[in-house]
N, C-alpha and C positions, 0 to 999 in steps of 0.2 A: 447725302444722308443728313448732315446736320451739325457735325462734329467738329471745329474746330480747336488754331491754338489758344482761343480764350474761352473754351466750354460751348456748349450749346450755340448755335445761331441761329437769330431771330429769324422767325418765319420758315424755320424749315421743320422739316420731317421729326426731325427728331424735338425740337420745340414743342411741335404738337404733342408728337410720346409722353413730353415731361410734362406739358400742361394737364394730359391725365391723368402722369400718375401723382402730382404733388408734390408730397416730400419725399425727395429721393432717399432712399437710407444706404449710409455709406455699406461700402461692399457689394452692392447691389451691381447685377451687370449692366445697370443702367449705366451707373456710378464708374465702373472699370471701362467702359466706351466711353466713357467722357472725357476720362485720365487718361487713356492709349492716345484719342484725337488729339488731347491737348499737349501731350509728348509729340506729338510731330508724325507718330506713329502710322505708315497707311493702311488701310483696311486688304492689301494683300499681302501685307507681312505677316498681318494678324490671322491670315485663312490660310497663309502658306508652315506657320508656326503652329497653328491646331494643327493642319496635316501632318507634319512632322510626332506630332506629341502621339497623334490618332496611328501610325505607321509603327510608332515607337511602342506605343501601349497593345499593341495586335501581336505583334512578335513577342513581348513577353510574356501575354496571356498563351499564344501559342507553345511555347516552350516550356512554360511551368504544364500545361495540360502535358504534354509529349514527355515529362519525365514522371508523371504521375503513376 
């Protein structure tokens, strides 16, 4: 993808991304992949942690509806 521990790397995919979009503006989830990569962070942590959150958030949408 592009993501390393010193930001962005040259010539990849993700270089390209940023060369469209410009100025990245912090916050941005451009911005939050670039600070997960450069934590060391790998991108199945990152899919395995949305699942977790997406598992977590179903139950308790389910459960607030069921006591409604």
């Amino acid at each position: 993808m592009g993501f390393g521990s010193g930001g962005v790397i040259v010539g990849s995919t993700a270089a390209a991304l940023q060369a469209s979009i410009g100025n990245v503006a912090a916050g941005s989830l451009f911005a939050t992949v670039t600070s997960v990569g450069m934590a060391g962070v790998g991108l199945s942590t990152v899919v395995a942690t949305g699942g977790v959150g997406a598992v977590v958030g179903g139950v308790v949408y389910a459960a607030k509806k069921w006591y409604e």
